[in-house]
N, C-alpha and C positions, 0 to 999 in steps of 0.2 A: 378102412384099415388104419389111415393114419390116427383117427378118433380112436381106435382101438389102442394102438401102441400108446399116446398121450395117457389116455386112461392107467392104464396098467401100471405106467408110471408114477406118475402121479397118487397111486391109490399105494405102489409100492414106497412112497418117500412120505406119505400121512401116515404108515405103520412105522415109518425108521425114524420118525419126529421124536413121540416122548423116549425113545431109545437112547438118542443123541441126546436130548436136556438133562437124560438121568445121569448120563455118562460124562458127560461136560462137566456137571454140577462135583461127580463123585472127583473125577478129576481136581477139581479146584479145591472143592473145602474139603474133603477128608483125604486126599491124598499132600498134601501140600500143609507142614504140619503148624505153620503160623495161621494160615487159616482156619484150622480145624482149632486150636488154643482159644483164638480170638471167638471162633461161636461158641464154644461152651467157658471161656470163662465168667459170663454175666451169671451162670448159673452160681458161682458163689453168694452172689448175693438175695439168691433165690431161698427164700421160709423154706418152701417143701424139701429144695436140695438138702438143706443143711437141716432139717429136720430127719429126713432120709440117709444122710450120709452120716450124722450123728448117729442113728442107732445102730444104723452098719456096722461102727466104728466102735462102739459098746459093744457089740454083742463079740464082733470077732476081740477084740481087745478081754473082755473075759474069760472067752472059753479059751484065750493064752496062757490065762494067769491059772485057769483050771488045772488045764494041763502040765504047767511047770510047777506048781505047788505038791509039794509033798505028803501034806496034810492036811488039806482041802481050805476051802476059805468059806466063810460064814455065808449064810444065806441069802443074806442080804446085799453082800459083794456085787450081781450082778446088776442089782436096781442102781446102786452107787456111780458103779462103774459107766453105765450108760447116760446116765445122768450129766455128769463131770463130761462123756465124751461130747454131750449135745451142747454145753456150755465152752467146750474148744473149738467148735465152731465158728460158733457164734461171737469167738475174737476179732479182733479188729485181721489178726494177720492169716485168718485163713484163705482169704482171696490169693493173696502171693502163694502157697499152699497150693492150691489146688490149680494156677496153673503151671507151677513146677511139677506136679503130678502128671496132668493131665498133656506135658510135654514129652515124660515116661511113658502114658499109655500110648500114648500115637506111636513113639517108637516100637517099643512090643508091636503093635500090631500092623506097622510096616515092615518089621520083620520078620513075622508069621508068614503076611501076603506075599512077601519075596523070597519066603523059603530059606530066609540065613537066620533064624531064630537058635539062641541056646539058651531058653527059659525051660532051667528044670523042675519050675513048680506048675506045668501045665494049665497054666492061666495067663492073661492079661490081667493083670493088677494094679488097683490105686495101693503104691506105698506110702503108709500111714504110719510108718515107723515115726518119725518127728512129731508127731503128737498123741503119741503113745504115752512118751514121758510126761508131756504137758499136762495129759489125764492124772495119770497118777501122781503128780505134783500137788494135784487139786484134793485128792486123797490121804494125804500124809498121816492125817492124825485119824484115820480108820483102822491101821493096825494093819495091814493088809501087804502082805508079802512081797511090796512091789521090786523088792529089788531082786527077783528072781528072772524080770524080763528085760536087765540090765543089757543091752547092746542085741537084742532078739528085735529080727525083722517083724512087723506088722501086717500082712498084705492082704488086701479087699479084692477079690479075684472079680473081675467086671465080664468075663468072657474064657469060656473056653478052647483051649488052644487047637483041639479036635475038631471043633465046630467050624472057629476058622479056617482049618483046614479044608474043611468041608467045603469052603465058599470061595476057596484059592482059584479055581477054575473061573467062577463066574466074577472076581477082580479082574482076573487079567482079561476075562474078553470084555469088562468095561471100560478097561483104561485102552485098550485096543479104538474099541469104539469110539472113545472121548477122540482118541488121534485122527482118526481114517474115517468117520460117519460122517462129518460136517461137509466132506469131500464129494462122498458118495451120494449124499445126500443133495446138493448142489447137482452133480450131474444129471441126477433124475430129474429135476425141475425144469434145467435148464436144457434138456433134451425134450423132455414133454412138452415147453413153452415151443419150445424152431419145430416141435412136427405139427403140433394144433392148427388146423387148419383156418387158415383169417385170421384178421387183428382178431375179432370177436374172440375165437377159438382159441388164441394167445391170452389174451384180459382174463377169461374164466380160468384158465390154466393154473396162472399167477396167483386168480380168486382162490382156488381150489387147494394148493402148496402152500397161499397163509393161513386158511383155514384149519389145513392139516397142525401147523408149526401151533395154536393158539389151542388146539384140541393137547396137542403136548403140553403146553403151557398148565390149560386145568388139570392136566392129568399127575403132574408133575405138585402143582395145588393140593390134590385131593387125597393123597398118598402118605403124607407123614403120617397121619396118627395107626391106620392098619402097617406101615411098615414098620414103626416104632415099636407096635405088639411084638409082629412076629420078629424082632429082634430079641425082644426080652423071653420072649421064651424060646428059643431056639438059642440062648447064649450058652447054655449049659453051666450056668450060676444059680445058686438056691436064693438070692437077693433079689429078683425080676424087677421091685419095683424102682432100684437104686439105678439098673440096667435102664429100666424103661424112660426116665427122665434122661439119660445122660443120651438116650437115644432117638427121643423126641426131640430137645432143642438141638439136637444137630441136623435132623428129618425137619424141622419146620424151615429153617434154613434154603432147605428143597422148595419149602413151598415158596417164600419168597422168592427163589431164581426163576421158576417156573410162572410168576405174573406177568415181566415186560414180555416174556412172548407169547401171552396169551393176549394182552395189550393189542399187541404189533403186529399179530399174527391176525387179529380182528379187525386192526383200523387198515392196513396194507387189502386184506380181504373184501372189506366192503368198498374201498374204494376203486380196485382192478373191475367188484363185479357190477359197480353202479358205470363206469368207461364201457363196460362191454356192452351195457343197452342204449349207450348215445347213439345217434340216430347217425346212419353217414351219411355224408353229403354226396350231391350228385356225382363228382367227382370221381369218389371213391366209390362210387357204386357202378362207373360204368368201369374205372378199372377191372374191379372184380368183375364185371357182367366177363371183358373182357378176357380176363384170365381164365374164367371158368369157358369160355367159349375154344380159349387155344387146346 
């Protein structure tokens, strides 16, 4: 009975493992918004980003100028236009940019997740207003109607505010978990270890709880790039792939937190299970003879 109950436990806190490291992690780096700044700003200086957010940044920046112009603008406006936006990039001051940006998105979308939002463009948005102007600076002598998007906001919607919504529920029962799993998660271990019968039965215990915590750890590992997908399409933005970058280097992040306790979870593991086959000595074998006899 007692092997039963250790079991049960035990097999119950290897399923609440990668539960806890997703919830920890979500905890730290996206809910916490210097940390969430600090992993996606290297992405400035990333080609694809800023090849990615440059056309972003053209296409919506045209179809402005479309819409505000009265009498349409040449043809060739929007090859221009995207053009000049991929060269403001590629400034020296876009890095400072994008993480004052990227200090806005976090807010929006801790304001979604806590239900005090009053964004009435129904989106999460990079505001690209500030270098809107810069573009068409770069434009001057194309004839092109820029001064009609004189003081008119720019915004790259990164996420929809419905979707978020959508995933309100499974936020709070992760930051839930983040608090109170570590916990629960502890007690199971450390009740499964005092009911195992024998030291033997205690070492394999231990084996068995890092094993579980190290199977979190890969699991935690192997997960950014399918989570990164279905964030990008499930963001309800017509951009997926501007989404899906911005959503991998914060998802690979994941996979780094999820190594040391795959590590630690394997070297702790092997070594509880290699203790549980030492050989005991006489000593302790007549104790137990005699325990098992009372």
């Amino acid at each position: 009975m007692r092997i039963l109950v250790a079991t049960v436990g035990l097999v119950l806190a290897a399923l609440l493992a990668p539960v806890v490291i997703v919830s920890m992690w979500a905890a730290h780096k996206v809910d916490d918004a210097d940390a969430y700044v600090a992993t996606v700003a290297p992405l400035a200086s990333d080609p694809a980003l800023r090849q990615q957010f440059g056309e972003a940044l053209g296409t919506a920046a045209a179809e402005k100028l479309a819409q505000r112009s009265p009498i349409g603008v040449p043809a060739a406006a929007g090859g221009w236009i995207r053009t000049a936006a991929v060269g403001v990039v590629n400034q020296p001051g876009f890095p400072r940019f994008w993480r004052r940006a990227n200090r806005e998105v976090h807010r929006q979308f801790m304001a979604q997740m806590q239900n005090r939002s009053s964004n009435p463009t129904g989106y999460v948005y990079v505001d690209a207003t500030p270098l809107l102007n810069q573009i068409f600076a770069q434009l001057a002598d194309k004839g092109l109607p820029t001064q009609l998007l004189a003081g008119v906001p720019l915004q790259i919607p990164v996420a929809g505010m419905s979707r978020l919504e959508q995933q309100r529920t499974h936020y709070d029962w992760l930051m839930r978990t983040a608090r109170y799993g570590p916990w629960f998660w502890l007690v199971l271990v450390v009740l499964s270890v005092l009911i195992a019968p024998g030291w033997r039965g205690r070492m394999r215990a231990i084996a068995f709880a890092a094993f579980g915590v190290a199977l979190g750890g890969l699991l935690a590992m192997v997960s950014p790039h399918p989570l990164a997908s279905y964030a990008a399409s499930h963001a309800g933005v017509g951009d997926t792939a501007l989404v899906h970058l911005l959503a991998k280097v914060v998802l690979d992040s994941l996979g780094r937190y999820g190594r040391p306790y795959l590590l630690v979870g394997v070297l702790v593991g092997l070594v509880a299970l290699l203790l549980s086959l030492v050989p005991m000595s006489g000593r302790r074998r007549q104790d137990r003879d005699w325990q098992y006899a009372a």
